[in-house]
DRENDRENRO-235845 format. One record per residue (C-alpha): x, y, z; residue number from 1. Coordinates in Angstrom, 3 decimals. Layout:
<pts>
PT,X,Y,Z,NUM
...
</pts>
This chain:
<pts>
PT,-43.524,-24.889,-83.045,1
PT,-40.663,-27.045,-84.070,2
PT,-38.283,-24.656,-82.358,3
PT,-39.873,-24.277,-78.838,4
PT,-40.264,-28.193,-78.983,5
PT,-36.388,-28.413,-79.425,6
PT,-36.427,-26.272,-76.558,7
PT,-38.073,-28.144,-74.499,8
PT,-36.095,-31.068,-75.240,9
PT,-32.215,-29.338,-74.225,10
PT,-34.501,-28.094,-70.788,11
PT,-35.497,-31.411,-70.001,12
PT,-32.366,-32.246,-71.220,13
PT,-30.197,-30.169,-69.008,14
PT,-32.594,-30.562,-65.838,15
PT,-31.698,-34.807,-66.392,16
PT,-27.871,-34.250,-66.561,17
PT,-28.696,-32.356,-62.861,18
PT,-30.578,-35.086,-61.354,19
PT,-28.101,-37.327,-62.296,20
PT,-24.872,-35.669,-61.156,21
PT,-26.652,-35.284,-57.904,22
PT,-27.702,-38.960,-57.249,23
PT,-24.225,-39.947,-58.027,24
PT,-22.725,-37.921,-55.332,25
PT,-25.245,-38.720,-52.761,26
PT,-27.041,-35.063,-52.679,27
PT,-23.584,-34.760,-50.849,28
PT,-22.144,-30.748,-50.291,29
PT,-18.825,-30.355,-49.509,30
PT,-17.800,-30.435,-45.959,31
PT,-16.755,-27.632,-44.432,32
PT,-13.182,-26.964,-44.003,33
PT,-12.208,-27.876,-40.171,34
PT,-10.308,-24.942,-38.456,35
PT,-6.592,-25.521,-36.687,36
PT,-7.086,-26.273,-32.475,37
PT,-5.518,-24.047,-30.481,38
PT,-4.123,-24.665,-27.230,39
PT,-5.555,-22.585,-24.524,40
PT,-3.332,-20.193,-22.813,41
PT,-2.254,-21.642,-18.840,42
PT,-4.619,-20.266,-16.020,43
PT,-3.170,-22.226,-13.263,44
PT,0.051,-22.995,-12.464,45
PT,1.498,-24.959,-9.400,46
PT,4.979,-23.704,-8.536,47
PT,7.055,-24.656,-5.755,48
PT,9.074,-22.526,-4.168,49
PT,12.661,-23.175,-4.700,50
PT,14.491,-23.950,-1.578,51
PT,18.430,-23.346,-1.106,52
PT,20.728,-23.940,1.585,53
PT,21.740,-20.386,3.911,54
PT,23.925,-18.464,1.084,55
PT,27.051,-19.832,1.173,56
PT,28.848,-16.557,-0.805,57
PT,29.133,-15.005,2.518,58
PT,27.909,-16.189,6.046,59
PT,24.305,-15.214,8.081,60
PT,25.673,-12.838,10.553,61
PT,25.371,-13.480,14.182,62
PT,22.816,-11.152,15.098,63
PT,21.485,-11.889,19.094,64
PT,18.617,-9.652,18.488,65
PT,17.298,-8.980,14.502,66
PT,15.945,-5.381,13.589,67
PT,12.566,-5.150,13.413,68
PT,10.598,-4.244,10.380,69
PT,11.090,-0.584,9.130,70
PT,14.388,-0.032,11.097,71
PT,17.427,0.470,8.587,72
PT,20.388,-2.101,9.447,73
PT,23.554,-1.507,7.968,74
PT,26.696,-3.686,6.908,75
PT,29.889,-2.405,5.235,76
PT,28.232,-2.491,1.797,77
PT,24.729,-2.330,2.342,78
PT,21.561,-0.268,4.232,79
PT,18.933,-2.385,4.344,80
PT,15.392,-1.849,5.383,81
PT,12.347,-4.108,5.366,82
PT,9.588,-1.595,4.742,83
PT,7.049,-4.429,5.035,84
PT,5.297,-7.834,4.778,85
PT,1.718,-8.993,3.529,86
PT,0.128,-12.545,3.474,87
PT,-1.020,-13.423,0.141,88
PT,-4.132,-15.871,-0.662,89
PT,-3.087,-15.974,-4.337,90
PT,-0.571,-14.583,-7.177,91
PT,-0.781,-13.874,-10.462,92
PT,2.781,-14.064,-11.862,93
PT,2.540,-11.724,-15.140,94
PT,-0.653,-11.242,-14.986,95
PT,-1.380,-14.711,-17.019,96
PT,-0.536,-17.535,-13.925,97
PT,-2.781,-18.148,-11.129,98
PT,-0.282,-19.705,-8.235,99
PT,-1.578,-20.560,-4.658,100
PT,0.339,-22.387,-2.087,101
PT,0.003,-25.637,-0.953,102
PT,-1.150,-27.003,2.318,103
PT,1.232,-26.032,4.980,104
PT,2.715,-23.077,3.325,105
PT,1.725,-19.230,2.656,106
PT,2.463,-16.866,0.166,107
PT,4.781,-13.379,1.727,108
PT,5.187,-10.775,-0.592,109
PT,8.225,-8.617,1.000,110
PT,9.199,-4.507,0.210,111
PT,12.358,-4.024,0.961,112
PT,15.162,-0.817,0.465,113
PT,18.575,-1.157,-0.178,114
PT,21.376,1.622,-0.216,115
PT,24.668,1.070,-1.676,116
PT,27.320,2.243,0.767,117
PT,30.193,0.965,-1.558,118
PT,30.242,3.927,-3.665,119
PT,30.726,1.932,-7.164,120
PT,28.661,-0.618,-8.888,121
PT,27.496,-3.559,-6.810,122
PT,26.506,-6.746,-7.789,123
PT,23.934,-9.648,-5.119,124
PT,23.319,-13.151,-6.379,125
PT,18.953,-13.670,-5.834,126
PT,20.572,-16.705,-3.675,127
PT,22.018,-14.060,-1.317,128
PT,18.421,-12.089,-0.815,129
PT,16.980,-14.739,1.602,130
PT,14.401,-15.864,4.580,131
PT,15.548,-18.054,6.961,132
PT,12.695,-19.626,8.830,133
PT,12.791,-20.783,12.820,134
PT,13.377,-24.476,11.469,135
PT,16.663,-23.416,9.505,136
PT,15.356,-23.699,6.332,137
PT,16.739,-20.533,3.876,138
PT,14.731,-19.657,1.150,139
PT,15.745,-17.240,-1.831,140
PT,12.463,-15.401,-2.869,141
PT,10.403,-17.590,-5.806,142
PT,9.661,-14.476,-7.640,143
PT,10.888,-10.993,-7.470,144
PT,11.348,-7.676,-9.036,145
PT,13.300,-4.485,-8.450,146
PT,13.785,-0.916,-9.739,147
PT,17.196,1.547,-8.932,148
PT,15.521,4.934,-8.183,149
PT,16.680,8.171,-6.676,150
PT,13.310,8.948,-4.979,151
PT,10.793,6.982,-2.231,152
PT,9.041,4.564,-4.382,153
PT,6.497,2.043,-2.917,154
PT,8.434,-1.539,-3.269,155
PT,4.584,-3.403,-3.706,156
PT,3.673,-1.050,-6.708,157
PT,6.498,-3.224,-8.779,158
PT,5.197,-5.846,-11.211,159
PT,5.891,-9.396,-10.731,160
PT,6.966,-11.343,-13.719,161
PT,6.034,-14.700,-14.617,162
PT,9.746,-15.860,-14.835,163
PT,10.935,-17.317,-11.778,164
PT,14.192,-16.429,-10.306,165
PT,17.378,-17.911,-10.679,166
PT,19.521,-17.836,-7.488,167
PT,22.788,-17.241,-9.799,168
PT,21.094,-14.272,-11.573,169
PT,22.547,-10.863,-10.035,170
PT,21.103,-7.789,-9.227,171
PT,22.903,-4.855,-10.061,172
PT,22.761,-1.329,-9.064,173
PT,24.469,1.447,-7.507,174
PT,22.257,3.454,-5.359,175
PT,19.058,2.819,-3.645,176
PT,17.108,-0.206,-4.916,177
PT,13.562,-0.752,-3.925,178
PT,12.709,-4.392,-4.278,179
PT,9.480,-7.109,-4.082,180
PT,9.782,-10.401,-3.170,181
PT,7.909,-13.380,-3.091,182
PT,8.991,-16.260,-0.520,183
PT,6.935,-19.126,-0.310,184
PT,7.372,-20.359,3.581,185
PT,5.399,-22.522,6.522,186
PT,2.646,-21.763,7.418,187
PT,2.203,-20.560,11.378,188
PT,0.382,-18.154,13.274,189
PT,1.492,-15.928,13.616,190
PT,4.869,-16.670,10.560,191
PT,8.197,-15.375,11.780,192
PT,11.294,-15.569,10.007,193
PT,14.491,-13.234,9.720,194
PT,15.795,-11.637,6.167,195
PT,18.746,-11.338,4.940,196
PT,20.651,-9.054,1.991,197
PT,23.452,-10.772,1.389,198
PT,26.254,-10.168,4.305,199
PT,23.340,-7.490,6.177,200
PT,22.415,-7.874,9.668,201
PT,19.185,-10.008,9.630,202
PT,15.962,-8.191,10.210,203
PT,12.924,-10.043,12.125,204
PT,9.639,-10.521,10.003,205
PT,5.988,-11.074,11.201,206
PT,3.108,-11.754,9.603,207
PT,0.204,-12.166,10.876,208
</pts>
């Protein structure tokens, strides 16, 4: 009897010591450990496009009458043809930036093919692959992309990369190049403007 009443006493004993430890923390558990923030990723981003005087590396041709669209124009370097021209509502740089233009202007995303007739390497400043609007104003494209290829490729099938260009950046190639550009110009209906490749006869671009 002695023994279970000895028992009793450490149980009671033990179940005290709880009570205690617990009223003088409060009842309190420990707090959970807070996790790091993390930023969330850009879904929007408002770019302007860049704007640059007419290329100053060599001089807009005098052209009376510009090419149309899909007719080949040809200087001593270059064969250039504007396969075509689509208004854009929106653009997703990368896949990871929404852009849309501002009031006034419109997005034109531009396929173009170029042949080099120099028969070596060549090398165009993005500065020289321009828009020059009825106003005057030149305009190197805001974003663009191209690929050196042997065989027809479709120009709008290119990704567009989030980086915007740089007008001092070159393009290098020495055949064909299929390219996509971006312009952001005024908005007009319909939106006319002639493009340029550098020291090519200008070509006449409509979009409706």
């Amino acid at each position: 009897m002695k023994s279970k009443f000895i028992s009793y006493k450490v149980i009671a004993a033990g179940i005290a010591c709880i009570l205690l430890i617990l009223a003088c923390n409060g009842g309190a558990t420990p707090a959970p450990v807070s996790q790091p923030t993390v930023a969330a990723a850009p879904t929007e981003a408002q770019l302007e496009a860049t704007s640059t005087p007419e290329p100053t590396a060599t001089e807009v041709p005098a052209t009376p009458t510009p090419a149309p669209v899909g007719v080949p124009v040809k200087s001593a370097s270059y064969e250039v043809t504007v396969i075509g021209a689509n208004k854009l509502e929106r653009l997703y740089p990368g896949g990871t930036l929404l852009y849309t233009a501002k009031a006034g202007k419109i997005i034109v995303d531009v396929g173009v093919k170029v042949t080099n007739l120099t028969g070596s390497s060549a090398s165009v400043k993005w500065g020289n692959v321009y828009v020059v609007e009825n106003n005057g104003d030149a305009w190197y494209p805001s974003w663009g992309s191209y690929k050196e290829s042997g065989k027809k490729i479709d120009p709008f099938s290119l990704g567009i990369s989030d980086k915007t260009t740089n007008k001092d950046d070159l393009i290098t190639f020495s055949g064909d190049i299929y390219l996509r550009l971006i312009f952001v110009v005024t908005d007009n209906a319909p939106t006319t403007f002639v493009f340029g490749f550098e020291d090519s006869p200008l070509i006449e671009v409509t979009v409706k």
